[in-house]
ZAMARGU-4260 file (C-alpha; in steps of 0.2 Angstrom, whole numbers, plus 5000, padded with zeros to 4 digits):
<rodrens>
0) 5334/4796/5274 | 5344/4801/5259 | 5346/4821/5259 | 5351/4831/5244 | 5355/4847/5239
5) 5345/4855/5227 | 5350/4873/5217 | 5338/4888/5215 | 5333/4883/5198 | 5327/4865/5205
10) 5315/4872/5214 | 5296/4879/5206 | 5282/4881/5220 | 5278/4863/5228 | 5290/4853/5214
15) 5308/4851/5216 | 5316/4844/5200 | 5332/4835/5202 | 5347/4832/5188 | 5364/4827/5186
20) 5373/4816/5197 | 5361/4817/5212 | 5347/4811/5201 | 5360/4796/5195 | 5362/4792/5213
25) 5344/4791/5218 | 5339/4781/5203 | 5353/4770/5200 | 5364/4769/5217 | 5349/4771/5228
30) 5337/4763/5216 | 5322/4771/5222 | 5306/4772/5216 | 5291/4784/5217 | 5282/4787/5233
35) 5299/4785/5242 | 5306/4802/5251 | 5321/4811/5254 | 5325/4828/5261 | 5329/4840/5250
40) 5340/4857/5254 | 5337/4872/5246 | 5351/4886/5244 | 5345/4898/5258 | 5346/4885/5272
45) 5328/4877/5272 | 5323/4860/5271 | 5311/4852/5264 | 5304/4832/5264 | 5300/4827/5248
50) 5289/4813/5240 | 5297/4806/5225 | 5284/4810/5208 | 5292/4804/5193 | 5311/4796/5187
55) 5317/4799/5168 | 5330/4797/5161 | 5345/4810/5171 | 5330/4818/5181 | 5320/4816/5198
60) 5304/4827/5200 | 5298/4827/5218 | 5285/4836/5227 | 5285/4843/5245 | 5277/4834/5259
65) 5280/4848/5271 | 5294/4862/5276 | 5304/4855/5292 | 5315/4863/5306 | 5332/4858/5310
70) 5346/4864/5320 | 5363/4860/5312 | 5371/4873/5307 | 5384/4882/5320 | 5375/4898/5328
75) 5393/4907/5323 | 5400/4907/5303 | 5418/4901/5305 | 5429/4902/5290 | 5444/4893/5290
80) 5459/4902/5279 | 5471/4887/5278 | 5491/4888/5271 | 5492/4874/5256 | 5498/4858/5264
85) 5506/4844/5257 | 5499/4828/5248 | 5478/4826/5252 | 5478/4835/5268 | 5467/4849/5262
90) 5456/4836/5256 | 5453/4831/5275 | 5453/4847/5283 | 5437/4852/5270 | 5430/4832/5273
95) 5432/4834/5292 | 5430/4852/5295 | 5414/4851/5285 | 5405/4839/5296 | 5412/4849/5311
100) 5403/4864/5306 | 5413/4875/5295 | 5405/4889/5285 | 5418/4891/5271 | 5437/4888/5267
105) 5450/4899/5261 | 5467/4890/5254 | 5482/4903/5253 | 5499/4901/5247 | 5511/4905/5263
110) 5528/4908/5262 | 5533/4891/5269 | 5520/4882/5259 | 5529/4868/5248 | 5514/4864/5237
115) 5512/4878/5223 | 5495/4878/5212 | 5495/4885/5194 | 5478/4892/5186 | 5474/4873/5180
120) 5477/4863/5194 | 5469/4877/5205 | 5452/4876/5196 | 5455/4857/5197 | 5459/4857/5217
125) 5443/4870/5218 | 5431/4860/5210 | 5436/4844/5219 | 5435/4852/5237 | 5417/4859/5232
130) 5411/4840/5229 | 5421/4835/5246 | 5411/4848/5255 | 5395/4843/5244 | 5396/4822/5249
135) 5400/4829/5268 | 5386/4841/5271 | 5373/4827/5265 | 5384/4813/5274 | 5383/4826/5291
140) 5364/4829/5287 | 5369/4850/5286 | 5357/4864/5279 | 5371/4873/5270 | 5386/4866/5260
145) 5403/4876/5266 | 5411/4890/5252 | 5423/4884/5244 | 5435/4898/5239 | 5448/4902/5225
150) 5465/4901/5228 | 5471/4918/5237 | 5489/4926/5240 | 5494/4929/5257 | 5492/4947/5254
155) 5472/4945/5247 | 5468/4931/5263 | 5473/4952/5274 | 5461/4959/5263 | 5446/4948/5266
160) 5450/4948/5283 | 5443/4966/5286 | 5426/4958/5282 | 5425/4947/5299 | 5422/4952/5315
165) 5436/4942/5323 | 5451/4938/5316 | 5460/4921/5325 | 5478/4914/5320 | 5487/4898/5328
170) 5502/4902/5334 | 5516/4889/5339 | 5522/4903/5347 | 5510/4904/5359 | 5508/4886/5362
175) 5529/4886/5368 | 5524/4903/5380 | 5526/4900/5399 | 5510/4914/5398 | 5501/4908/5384
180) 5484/4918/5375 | 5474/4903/5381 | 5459/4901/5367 | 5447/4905/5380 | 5452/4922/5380
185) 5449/4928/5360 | 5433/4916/5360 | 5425/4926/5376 | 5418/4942/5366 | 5412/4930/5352
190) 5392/4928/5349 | 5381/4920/5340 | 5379/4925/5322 | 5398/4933/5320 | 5408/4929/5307
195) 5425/4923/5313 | 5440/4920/5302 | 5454/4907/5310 | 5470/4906/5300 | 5481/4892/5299
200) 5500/4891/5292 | 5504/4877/5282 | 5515/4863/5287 | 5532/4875/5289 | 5521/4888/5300
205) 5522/4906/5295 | 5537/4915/5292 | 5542/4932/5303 | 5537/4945/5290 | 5518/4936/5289
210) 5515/4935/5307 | 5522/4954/5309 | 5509/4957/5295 | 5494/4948/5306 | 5499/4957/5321
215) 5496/4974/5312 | 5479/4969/5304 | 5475/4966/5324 | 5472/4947/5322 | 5472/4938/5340
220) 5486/4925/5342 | 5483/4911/5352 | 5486/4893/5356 | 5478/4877/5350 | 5479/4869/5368
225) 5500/4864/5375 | 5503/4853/5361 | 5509/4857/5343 | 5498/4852/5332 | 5500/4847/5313
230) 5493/4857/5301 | 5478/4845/5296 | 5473/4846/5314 | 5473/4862/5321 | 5457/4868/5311
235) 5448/4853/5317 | 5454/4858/5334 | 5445/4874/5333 | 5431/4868/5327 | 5429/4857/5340
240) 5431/4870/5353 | 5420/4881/5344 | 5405/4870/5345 | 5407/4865/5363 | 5408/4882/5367
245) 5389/4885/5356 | 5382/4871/5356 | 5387/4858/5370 | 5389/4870/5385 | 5374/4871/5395
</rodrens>
């Protein structure tokens, strides 16, 4: 079943109106007519089924059927503050990470990161990683589409990490030490509900002065497993980890 997110102002007591482009999809991709249903997310996480009412012209007015439960969302908000990569990567890590359970993204410009945005293709990349996020939560079948944030410095990703209650980096470091940080370790004292920020150097890693800068904000370096991975895939990585770890092992 077709699920769509809906903003605060589509929703009035037992009606949800939809517009823009999801109302376009439902009535010209999807072609669907009244009396079919579709689920319908509403900003605070709820889900709602819906019974199609009425299509006009660019809207979709739907009433709810019933309020359902679902269990999709990871029981720990993980944000993933990411070092600009080259070409589309970014573009995969927000597709992928999305539909591995990511709460939001932070892109920063790190010292070794070739890519450079200006203000204009900032708002640009900004805006397209919203609608990546968007196609995967519905494509995923989430309750809550990932934040996408602006563009920080290295020196503002420092300052928002004082608002998390763990604070990761991938280290290749690690990952070359006979006596590694395994991942294990940092993930032990984690529990359900904490906000957990993982930070990932872009495709040139970070430089000296930035990972002496982590160490003294008290960020946990670790390894992603023995391997080194590429910049696209270390986020995924931890993702993967984290969800075994909260949702898989019994």
């Amino acid at each position: 079943m077709q699920r769509y997110f809906i903003p605060q102002s589509g929703w009035t007591n037992q009606q949800v109106e939809i517009t823009n482009d999801d109302a376009h999809h439902i009535s010209k991709v999807m072609r669907m007519k009244p009396e079919d249903q579709i689920y319908c997310c509403h900003p605070d996480g709820k889900t709602a089924l819906c019974e199609i009412e009425e299509i006009t012209n660019g809207k979709v007015i739907c009433h709810i059927v019933e309020w359902i439960t679902e269990h999709k969302e990871l029981p720990v908000h993980i944000t993933i503050a990411q070092g600009l990569p080259k070409g589309d990567k970014l573009d995969l890590i927000v597709q992928k990470g999305t539909e591995l359970g990511a709460s939001a993204f932070i892109p920063f410009n790190g010292e070794r990161s070739v890519v450079k945005w200006d203000d204009k293709k900032a708002n640009k990349k900004i805006t397209r990683l919203s609608k990546i996020a968007k196609e995967a939560s519905e494509q995923s079948h989430r309750t809550k589409i990932p934040t996408i944030h602006e563009l920080e410095s290295f020196s503002g990703l420092l300052q928002k990490s004082e608002a998390f209650d763990h604070c990761i980096v991938a280290s290749e470091v690690e990952a070359k030490k006979d006596t590694p940080t395994y991942i294990s370790d940092l993930i032990e004292g984690i529990q359900p509900d904490d906000h957990v920020l993982v930070v990932i150097g872009p495709e040139g890693g970070f430089s000296d002065q930035e990972l002496a800068k982590l160490a003294e904000k008290g960020f946990g370096f670790t390894r992603f497993g023995p391997r080194i991975l590429r910049t696209e895939t270390a986020p995924l990585y931890f993702l993967a980890v984290m969800s075994y770890q909260f949702e898989e092992l019994r």
